[in-house]
C-alpha positions, -999 to +999 in steps of 0.1 A: -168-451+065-177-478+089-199-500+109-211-510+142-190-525+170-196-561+174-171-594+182-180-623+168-175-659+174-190-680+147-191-717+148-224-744+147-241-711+151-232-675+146-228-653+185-227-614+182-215-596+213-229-557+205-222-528+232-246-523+260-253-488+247-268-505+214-301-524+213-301-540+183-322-568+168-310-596+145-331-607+122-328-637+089-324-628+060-352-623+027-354-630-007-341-591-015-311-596+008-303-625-014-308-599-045-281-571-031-258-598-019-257-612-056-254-576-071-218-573-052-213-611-063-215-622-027-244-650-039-223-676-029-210-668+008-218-688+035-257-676+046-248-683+081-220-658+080-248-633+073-275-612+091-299-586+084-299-557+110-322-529+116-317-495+134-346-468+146-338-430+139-317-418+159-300-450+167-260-449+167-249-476+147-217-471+155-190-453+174-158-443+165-128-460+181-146-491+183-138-528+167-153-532+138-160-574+125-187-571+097-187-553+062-225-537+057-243-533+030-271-507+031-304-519+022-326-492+032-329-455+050-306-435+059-274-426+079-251-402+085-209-404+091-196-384+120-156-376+130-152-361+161-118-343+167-097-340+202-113-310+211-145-325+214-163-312+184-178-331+155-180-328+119-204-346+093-185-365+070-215-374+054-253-364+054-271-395+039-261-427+034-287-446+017-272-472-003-236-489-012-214-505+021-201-493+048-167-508+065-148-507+031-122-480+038-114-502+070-113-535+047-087-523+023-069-499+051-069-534+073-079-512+100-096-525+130-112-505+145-143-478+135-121-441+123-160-424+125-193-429+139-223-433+125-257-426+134-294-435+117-312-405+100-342-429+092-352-462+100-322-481+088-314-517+071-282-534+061-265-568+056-238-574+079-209-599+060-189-614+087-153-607+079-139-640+100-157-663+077-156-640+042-127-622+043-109-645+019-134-641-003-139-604+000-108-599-009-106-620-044-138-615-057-132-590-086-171-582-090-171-575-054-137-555-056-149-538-086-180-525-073-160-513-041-132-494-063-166-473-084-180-468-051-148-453-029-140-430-065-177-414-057-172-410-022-139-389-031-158-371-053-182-361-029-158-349-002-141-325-027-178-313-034-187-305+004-150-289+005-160-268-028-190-260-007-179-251+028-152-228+007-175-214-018-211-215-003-226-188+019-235-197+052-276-194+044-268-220+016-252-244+033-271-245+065-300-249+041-286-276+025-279-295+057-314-292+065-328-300+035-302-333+041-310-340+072-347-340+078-373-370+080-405-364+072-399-323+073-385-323+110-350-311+117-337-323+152-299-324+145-281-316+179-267-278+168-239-277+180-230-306+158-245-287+131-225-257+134-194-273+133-205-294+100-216-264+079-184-246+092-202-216+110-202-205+148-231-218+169-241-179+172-245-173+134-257-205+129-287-199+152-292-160+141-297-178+107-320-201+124-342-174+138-343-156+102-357-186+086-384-189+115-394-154+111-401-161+070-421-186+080-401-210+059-391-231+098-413-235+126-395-237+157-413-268+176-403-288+216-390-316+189-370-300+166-373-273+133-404-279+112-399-273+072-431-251+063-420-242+031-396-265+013-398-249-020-385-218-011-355-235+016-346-260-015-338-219-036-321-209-007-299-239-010-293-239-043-258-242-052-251-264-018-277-288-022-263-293-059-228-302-051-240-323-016-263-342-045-239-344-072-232-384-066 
């Protein structure tokens, strides 16, 4: 997983370049910044090399193909991780991200630039760690590498899970899942074509589904997205899905 394109030049004071398509606001960092740095044992790196940045739902935080100059750490909300493939469609590597770092496959890969996108579910926080004045550091620090090893081990375990799911799953379960995943405050708005492609149905099926779960009155259909009117009863429906998407 990554992060956002940016290109830094740090020196008296710290520059970020972002893409015209984002409008993103820097802002210092707090006490509980200070608190997740020091749980990764990153207390002691430079607090100019540094910054806390916020996203609005919906926001893309990143997209894929792009340079990629900061390791993140997620503070708070939530994200998802997008691959799209040459034929223009895209699959979900991810439905929530709401804690650990992003950047770190590209860290140890040395990759430079962004292999996914990814996009804000919620409201989203992180720590952005310059990697032009840390990455010695990043790369020594055996809390810091320790913490990165536990957390890559339980993103490979949840891959094999939504594999074990896309194989094993019925169709109702896993678009259920996904919704149950994917909504804020009970509104689904995912674009559905995307959708389809993640729970591995076609767009046709997908939407016939859709339409069932409308006409049980367990969605509302609204002009902003799918409405969850009964979320006991589409948390059943999910059952074995949402287990193995919630597993880690």
């Amino acid at each position: 997983m990554v992060f956002f394109p940016v290109s830094v030049i740090i020196n008296s004071k710290t520059i970020i370049r972002l893409s015209e398509v984002i409008d993103l606001k820097r802002l210092p960092l707090r006490k509980e910044h200070a608190a997740r740095l020091a749980e990764y044992g990153l207390q002691n790196i430079p607090l100019n090399a540094c910054c806390c940045l916020r996203f609005s739902a919906g926001e893309e935080v990143l997209h894929e193909g792009q340079p990629i100059s900061w390791l993140s750490i997620v503070v708070d909300g939530n994200a998802k991780v997008c691959r799209t493939a040459p034929n223009g469609k895209s699959l979900i590597l991810c439905y929530n991200i709401s804690r650990g770092l992003i950047g770190e496959v590209e860290l140890m890969a040395r990759q430079f630039n962004a292999t996914c996108s990814v996009k804000a579910v919620t409201d989203f926080e992180c720590i952005a760690v310059s990697y032009q004045n840390c990455l010695a550091e990043l790369k020594t620090n055996l809390v810091f590498l320790n913490k990165l090893g536990t957390e890559l081990a339980e993103k490979l375990t949840t891959s094999s899970d939504n594999f074990t799911s896309t194989a094993l799953c019925t169709g109702e379960q896993r678009l259920c899942a996904y919704i149950l995943q994917n909504s804020h405050r009970s509104l689904f708005r995912d674009t559905l074509t995307d959708v389809s492609c993640s729970v591995g149905m076609s767009y046709r099926h997908m939407f016939r589904l859709l339409g069932q779960l409308c006409e049980e009155g367990i969605l509302e259909k609204r002009e902003s997205g799918y409405c969850i009117m009964k979320k006991e009863e589409l948390a059943r429906r999910s059952h074995t899905a949402a287990e193995l998407y919630l597993r880690v």
